[in-house]
FIKOL-631429 format. One record per atom (N, C-alpha, C, O): residue number from 1; residue in three letters; chain; atom name; x, y, z. Coordinates in steps of 0.05 Angstrom, whole numbers. Example, Ala and Ser with C-alpha at 12.3 -4.5 7.8 and 13.67 -1.06 7.14 Angstrom:
2
atom num = 1&residu = ALA&chaine = A&atome = N&x = 264&y = -114&z = 156
atom num = 1&residu = ALA&chaine = A&atome = CA&x = 246&y = -90&z = 156
atom num = 1&residu = ALA&chaine = A&atome = C&x = 264&y = -66&z = 156
atom num = 1&residu = ALA&chaine = A&atome = O&x = 285&y = -66&z = 169
atom num = 2&residu = SER&chaine = A&atome = N&x = 257&y = -45&z = 142
atom num = 2&residu = SER&chaine = A&atome = CA&x = 273&y = -21&z = 143
atom num = 2&residu = SER&chaine = A&atome = C&x = 258&y = 1&z = 157
atom num = 2&residu = SER&chaine = A&atome = O&x = 268&y = 23&z = 161
***
This chain:
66
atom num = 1&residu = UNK&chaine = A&atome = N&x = -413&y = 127&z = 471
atom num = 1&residu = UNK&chaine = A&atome = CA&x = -387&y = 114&z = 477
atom num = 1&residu = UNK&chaine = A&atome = C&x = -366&y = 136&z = 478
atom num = 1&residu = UNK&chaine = A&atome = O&x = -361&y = 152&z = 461
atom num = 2&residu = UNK&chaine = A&atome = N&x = -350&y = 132&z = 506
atom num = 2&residu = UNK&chaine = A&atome = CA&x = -323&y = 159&z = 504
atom num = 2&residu = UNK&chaine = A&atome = C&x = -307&y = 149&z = 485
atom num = 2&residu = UNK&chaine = A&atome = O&x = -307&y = 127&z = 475
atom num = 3&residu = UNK&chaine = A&atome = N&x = -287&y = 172&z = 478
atom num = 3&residu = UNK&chaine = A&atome = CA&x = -274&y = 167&z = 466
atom num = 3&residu = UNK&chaine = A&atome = C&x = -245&y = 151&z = 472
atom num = 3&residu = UNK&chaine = A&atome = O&x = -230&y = 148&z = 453
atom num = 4&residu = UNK&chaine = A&atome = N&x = -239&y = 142&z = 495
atom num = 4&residu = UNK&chaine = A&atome = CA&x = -221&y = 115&z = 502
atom num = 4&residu = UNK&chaine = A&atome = C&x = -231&y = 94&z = 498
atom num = 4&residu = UNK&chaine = A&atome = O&x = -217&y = 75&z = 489
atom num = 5&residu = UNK&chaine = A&atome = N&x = -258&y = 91&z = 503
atom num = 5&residu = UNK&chaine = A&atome = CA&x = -270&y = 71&z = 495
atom num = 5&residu = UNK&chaine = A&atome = C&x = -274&y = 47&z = 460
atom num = 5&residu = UNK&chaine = A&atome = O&x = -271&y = 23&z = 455
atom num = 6&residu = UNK&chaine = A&atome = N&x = -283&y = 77&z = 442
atom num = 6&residu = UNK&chaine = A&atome = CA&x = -279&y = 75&z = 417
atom num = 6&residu = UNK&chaine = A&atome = C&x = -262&y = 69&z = 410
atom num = 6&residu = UNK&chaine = A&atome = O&x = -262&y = 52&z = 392
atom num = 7&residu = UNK&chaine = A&atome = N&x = -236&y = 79&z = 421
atom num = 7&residu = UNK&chaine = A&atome = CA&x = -198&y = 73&z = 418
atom num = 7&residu = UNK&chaine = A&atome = C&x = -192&y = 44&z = 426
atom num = 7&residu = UNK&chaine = A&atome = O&x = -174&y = 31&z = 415
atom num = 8&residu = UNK&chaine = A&atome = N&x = -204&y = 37&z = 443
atom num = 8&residu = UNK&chaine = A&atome = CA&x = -194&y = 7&z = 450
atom num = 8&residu = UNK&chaine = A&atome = C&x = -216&y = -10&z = 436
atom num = 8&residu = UNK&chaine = A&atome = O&x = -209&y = -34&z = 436
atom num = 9&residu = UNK&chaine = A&atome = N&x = -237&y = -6&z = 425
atom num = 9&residu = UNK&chaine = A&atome = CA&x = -253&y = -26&z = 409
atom num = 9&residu = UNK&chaine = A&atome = C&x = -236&y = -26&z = 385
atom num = 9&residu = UNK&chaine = A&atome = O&x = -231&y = -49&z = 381
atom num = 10&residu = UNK&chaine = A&atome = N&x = -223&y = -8&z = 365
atom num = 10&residu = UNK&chaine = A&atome = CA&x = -209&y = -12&z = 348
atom num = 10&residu = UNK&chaine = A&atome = C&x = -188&y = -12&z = 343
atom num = 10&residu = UNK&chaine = A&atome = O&x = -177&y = -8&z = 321
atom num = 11&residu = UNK&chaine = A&atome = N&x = -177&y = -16&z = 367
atom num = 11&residu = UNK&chaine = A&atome = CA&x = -146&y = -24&z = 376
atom num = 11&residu = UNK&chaine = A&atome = C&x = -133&y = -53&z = 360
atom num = 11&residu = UNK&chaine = A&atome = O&x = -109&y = -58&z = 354
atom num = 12&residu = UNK&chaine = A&atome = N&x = -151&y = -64&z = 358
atom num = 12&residu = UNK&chaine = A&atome = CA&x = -136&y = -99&z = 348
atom num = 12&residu = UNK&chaine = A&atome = C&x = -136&y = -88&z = 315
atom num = 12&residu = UNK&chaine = A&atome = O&x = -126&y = -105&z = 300
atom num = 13&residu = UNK&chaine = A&atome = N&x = -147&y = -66&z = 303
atom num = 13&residu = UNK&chaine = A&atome = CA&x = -146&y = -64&z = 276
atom num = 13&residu = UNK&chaine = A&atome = C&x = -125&y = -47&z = 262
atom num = 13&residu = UNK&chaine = A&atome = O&x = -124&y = -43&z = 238
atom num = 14&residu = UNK&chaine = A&atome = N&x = -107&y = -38&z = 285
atom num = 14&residu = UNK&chaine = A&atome = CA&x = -81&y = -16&z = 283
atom num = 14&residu = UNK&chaine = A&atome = C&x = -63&y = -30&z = 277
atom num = 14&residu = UNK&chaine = A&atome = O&x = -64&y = -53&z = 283
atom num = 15&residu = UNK&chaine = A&atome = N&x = -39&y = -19&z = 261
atom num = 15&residu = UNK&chaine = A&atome = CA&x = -19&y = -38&z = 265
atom num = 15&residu = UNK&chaine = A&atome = C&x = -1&y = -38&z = 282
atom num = 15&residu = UNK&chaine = A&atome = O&x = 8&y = -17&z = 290
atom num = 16&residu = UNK&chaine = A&atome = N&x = 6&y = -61&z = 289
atom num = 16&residu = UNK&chaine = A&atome = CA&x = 27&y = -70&z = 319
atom num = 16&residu = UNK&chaine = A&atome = C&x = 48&y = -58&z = 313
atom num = 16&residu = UNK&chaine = A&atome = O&x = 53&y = -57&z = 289
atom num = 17&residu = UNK&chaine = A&atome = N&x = 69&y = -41&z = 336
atom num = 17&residu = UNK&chaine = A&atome = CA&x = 90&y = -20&z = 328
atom num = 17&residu = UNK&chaine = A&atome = C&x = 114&y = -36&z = 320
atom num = 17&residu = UNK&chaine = A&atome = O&x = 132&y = -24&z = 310
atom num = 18&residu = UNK&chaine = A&atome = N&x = 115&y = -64&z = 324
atom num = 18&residu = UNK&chaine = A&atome = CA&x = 135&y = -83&z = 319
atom num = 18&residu = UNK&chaine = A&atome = C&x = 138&y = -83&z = 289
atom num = 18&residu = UNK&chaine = A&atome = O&x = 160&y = -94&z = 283
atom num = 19&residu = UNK&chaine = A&atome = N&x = 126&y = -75&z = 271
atom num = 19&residu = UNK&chaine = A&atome = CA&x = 119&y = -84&z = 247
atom num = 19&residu = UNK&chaine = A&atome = C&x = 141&y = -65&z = 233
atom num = 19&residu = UNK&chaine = A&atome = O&x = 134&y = -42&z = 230
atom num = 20&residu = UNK&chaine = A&atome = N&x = 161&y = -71&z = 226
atom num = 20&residu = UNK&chaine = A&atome = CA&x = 180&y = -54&z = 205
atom num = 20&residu = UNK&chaine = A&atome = C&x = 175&y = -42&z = 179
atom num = 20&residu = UNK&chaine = A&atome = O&x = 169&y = -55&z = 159
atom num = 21&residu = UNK&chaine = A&atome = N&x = 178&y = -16&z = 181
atom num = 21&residu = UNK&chaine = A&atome = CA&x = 164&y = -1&z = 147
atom num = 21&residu = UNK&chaine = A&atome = C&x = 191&y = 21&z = 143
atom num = 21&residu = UNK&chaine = A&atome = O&x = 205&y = 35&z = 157
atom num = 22&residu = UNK&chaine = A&atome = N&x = 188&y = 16&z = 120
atom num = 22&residu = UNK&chaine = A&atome = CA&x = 211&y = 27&z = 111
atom num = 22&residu = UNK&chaine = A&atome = C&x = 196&y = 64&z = 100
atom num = 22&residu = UNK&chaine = A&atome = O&x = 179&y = 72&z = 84
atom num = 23&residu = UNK&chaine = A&atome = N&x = 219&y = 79&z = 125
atom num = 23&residu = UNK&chaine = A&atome = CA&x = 208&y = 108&z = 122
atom num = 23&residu = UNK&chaine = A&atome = C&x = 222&y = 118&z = 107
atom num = 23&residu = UNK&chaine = A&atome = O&x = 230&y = 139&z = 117
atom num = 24&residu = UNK&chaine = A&atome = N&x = 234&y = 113&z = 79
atom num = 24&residu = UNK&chaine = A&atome = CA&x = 250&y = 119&z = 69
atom num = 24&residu = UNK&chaine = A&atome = C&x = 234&y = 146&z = 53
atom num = 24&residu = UNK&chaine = A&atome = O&x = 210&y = 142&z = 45
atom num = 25&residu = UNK&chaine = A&atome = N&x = 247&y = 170&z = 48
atom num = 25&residu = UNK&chaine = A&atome = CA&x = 216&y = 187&z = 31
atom num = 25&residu = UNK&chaine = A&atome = C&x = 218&y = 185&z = 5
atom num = 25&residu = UNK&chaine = A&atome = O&x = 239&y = 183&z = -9
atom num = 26&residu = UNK&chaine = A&atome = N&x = 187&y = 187&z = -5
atom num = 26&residu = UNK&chaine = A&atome = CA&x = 175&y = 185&z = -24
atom num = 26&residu = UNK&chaine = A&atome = C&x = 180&y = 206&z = -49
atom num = 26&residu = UNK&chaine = A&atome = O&x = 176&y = 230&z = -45
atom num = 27&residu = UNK&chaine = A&atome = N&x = 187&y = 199&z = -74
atom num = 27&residu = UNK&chaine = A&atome = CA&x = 182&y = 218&z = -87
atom num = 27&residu = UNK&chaine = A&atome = C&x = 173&y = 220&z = -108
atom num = 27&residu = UNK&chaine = A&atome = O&x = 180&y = 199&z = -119
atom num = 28&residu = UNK&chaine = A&atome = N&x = 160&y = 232&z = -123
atom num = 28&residu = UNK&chaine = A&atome = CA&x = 134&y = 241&z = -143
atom num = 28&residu = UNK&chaine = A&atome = C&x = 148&y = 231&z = -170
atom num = 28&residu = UNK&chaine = A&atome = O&x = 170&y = 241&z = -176
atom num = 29&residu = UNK&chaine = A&atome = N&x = 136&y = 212&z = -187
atom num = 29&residu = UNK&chaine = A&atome = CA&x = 144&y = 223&z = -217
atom num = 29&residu = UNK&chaine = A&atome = C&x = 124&y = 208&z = -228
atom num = 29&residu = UNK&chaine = A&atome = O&x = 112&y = 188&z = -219
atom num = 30&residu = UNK&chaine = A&atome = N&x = 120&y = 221&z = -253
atom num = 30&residu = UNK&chaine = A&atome = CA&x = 92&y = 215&z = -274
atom num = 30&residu = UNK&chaine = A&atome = C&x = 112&y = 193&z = -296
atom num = 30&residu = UNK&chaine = A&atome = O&x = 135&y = 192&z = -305
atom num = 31&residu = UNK&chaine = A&atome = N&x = 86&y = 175&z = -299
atom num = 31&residu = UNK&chaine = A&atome = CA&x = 102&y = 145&z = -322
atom num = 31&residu = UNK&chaine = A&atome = C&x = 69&y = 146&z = -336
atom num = 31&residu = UNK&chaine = A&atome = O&x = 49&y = 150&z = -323
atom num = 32&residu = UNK&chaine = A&atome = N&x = 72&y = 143&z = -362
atom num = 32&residu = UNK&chaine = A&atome = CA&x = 55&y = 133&z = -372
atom num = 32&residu = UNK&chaine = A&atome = C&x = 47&y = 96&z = -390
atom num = 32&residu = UNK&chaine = A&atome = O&x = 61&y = 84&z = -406
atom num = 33&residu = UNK&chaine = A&atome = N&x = 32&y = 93&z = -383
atom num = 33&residu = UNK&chaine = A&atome = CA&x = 31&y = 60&z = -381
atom num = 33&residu = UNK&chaine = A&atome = C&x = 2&y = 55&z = -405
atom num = 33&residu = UNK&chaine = A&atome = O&x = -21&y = 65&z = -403
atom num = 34&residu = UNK&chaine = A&atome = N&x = 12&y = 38&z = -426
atom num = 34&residu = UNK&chaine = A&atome = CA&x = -20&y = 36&z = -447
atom num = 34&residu = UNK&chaine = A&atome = C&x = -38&y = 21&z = -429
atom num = 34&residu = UNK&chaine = A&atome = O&x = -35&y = 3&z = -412
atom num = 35&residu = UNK&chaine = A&atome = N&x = -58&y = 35&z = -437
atom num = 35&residu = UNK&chaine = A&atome = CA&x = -83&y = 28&z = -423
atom num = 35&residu = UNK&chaine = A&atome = C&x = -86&y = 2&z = -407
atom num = 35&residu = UNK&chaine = A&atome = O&x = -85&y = -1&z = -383
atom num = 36&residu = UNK&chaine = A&atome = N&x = -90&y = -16&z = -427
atom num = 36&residu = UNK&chaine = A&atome = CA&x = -94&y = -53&z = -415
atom num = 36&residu = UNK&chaine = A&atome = C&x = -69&y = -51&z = -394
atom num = 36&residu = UNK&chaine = A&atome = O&x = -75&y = -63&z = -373
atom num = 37&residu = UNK&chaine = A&atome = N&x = -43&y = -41&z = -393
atom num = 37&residu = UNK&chaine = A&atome = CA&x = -28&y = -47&z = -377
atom num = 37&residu = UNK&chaine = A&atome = C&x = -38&y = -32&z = -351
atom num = 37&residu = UNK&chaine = A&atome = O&x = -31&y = -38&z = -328
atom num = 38&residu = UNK&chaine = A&atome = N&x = -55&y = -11&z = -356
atom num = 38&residu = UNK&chaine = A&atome = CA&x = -59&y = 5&z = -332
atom num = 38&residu = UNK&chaine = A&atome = C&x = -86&y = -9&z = -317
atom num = 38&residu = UNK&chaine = A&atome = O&x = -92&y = -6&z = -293
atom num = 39&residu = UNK&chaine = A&atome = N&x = -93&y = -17&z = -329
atom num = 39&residu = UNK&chaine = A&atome = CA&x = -131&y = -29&z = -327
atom num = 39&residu = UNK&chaine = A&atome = C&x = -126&y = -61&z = -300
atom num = 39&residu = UNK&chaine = A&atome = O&x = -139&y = -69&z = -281
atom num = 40&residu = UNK&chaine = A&atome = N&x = -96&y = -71&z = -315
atom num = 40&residu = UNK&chaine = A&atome = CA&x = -97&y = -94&z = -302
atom num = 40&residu = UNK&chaine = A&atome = C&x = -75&y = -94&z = -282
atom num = 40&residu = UNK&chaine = A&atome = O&x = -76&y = -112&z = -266
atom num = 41&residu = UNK&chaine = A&atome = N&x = -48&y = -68&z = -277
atom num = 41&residu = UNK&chaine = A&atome = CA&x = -49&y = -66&z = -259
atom num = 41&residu = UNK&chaine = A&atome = C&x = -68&y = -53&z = -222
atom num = 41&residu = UNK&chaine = A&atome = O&x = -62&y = -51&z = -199
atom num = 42&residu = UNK&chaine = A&atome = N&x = -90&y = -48&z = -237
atom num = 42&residu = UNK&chaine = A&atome = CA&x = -102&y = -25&z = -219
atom num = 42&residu = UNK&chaine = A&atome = C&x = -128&y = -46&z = -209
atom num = 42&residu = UNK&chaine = A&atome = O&x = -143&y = -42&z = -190
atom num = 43&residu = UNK&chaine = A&atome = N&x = -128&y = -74&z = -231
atom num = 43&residu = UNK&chaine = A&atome = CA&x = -152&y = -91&z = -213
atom num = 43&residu = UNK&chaine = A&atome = C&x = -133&y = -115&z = -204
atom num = 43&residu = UNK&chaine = A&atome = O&x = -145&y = -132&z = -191
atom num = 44&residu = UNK&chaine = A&atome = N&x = -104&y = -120&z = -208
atom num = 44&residu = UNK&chaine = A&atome = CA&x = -86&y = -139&z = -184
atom num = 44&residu = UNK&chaine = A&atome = C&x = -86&y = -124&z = -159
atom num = 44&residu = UNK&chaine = A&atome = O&x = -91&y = -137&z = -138
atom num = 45&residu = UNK&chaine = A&atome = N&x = -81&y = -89&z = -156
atom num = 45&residu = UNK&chaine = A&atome = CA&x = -74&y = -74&z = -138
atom num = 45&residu = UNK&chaine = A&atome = C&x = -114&y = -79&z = -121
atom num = 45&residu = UNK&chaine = A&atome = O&x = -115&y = -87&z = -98
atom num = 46&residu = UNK&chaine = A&atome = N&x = -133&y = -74&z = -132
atom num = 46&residu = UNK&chaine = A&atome = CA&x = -155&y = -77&z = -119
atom num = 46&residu = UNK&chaine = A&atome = C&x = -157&y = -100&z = -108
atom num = 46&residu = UNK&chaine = A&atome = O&x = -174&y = -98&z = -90
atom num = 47&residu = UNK&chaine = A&atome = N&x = -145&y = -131&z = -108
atom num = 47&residu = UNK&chaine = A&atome = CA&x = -141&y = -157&z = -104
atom num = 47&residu = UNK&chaine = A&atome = C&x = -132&y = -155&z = -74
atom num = 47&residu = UNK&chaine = A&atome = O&x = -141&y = -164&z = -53
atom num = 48&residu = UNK&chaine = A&atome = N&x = -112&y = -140&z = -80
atom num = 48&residu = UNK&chaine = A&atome = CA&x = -99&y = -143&z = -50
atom num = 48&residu = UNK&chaine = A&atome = C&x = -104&y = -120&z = -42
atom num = 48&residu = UNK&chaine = A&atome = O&x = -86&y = -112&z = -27
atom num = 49&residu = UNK&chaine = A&atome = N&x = -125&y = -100&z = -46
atom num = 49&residu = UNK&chaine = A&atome = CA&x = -134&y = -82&z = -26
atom num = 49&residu = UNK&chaine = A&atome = C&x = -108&y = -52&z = -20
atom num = 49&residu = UNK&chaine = A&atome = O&x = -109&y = -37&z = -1
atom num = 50&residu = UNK&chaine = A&atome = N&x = -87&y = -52&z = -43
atom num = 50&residu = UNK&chaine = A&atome = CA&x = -71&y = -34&z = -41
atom num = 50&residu = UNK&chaine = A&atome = C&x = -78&y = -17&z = -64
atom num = 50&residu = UNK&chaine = A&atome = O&x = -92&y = -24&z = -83
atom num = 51&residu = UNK&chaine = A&atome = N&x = -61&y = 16&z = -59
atom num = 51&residu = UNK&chaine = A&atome = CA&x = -74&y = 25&z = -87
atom num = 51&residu = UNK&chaine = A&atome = C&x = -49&y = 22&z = -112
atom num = 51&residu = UNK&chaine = A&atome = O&x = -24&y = 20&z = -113
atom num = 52&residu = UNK&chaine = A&atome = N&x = -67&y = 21&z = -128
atom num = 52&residu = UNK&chaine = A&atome = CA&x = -37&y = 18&z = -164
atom num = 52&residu = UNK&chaine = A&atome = C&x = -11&y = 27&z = -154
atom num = 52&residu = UNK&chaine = A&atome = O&x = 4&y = 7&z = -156
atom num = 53&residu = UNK&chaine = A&atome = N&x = -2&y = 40&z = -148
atom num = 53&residu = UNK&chaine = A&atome = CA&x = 25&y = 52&z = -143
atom num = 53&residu = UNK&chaine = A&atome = C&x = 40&y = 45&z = -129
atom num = 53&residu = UNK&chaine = A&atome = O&x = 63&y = 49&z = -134
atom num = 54&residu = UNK&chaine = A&atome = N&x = 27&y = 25&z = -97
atom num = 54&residu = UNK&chaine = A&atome = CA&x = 37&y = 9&z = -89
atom num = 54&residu = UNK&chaine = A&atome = C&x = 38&y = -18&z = -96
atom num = 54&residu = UNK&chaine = A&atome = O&x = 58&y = -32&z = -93
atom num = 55&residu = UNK&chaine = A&atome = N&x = 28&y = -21&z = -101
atom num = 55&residu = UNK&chaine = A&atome = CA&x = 25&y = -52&z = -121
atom num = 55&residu = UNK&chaine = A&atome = C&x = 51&y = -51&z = -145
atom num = 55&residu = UNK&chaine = A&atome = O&x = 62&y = -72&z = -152
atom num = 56&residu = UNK&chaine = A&atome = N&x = 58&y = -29&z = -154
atom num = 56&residu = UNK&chaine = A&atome = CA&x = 70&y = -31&z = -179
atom num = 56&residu = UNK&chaine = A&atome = C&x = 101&y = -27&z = -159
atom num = 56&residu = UNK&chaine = A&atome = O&x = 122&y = -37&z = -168
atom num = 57&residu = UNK&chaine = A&atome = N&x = 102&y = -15&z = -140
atom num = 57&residu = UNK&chaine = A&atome = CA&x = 125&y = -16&z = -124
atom num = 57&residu = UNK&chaine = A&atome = C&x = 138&y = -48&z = -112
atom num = 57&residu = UNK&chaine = A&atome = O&x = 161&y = -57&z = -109
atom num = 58&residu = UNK&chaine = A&atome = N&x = 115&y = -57&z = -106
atom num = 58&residu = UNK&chaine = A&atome = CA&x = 116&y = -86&z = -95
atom num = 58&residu = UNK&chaine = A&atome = C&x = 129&y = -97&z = -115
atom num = 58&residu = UNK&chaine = A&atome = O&x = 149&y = -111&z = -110
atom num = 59&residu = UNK&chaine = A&atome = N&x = 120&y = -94&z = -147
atom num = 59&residu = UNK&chaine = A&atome = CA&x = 129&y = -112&z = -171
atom num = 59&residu = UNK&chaine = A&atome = C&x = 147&y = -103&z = -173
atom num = 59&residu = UNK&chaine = A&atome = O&x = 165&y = -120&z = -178
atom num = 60&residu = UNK&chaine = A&atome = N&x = 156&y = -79&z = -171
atom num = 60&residu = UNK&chaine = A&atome = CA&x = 187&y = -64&z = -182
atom num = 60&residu = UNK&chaine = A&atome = C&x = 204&y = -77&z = -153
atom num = 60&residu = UNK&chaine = A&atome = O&x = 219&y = -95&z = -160
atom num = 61&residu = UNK&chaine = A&atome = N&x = 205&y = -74&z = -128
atom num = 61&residu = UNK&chaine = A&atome = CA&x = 218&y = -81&z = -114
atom num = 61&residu = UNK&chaine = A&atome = C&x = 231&y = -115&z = -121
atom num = 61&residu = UNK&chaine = A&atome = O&x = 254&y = -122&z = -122
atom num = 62&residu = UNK&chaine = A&atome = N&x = 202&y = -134&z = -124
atom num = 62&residu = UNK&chaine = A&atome = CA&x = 213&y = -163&z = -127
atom num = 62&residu = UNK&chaine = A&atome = C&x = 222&y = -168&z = -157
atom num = 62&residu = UNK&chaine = A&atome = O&x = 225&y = -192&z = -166
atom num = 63&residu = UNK&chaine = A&atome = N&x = 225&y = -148&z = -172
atom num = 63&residu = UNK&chaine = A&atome = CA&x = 242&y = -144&z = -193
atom num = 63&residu = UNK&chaine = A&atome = C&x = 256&y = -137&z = -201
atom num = 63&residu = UNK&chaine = A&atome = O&x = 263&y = -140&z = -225
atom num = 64&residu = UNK&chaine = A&atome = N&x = 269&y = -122&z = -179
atom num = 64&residu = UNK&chaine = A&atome = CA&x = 302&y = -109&z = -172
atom num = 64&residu = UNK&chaine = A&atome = C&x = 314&y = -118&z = -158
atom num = 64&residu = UNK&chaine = A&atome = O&x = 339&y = -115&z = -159
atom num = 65&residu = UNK&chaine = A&atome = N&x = 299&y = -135&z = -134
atom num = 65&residu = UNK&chaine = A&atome = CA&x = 314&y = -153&z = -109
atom num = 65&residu = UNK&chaine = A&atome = C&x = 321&y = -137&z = -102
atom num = 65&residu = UNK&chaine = A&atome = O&x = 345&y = -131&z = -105
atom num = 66&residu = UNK&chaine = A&atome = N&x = 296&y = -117&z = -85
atom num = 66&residu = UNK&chaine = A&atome = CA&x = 304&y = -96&z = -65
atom num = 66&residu = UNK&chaine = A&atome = C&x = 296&y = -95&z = -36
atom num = 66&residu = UNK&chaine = A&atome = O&x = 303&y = -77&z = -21
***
């Protein structure tokens, strides 16, 4: 299979450019969290297929009303 070919078979699994993401940049800092809190954010974050850090952004955002 060429490679335009391959590109348009997994074309419907890209995301559509309409889709708004906030490019705001990222920046690094270390938190430490007791265990059970870390255990059960990291299998909600496996739920929905994101990793812990976004998941815990998602919670911090709808808990700042950002």
């Amino acid at each position: 299979m060429a490679f335009e070919d391959k590109a348009e078979s997994i074309k419907e699994s890209l995301p559509k450019k309409n889709i708004s993401r906030d490019r705001e940049p990222r920046i690094s800092k270390s938190y430490t969290l007791k265990k059970r809190v870390a255990e059960e954010l990291t299998k909600k974050a496996e739920e929905e297929e994101i990793t812990a850090s976004r998941y815990l952004e998602k919670l911090l955002r709808k808990e700042f009303n950002l």
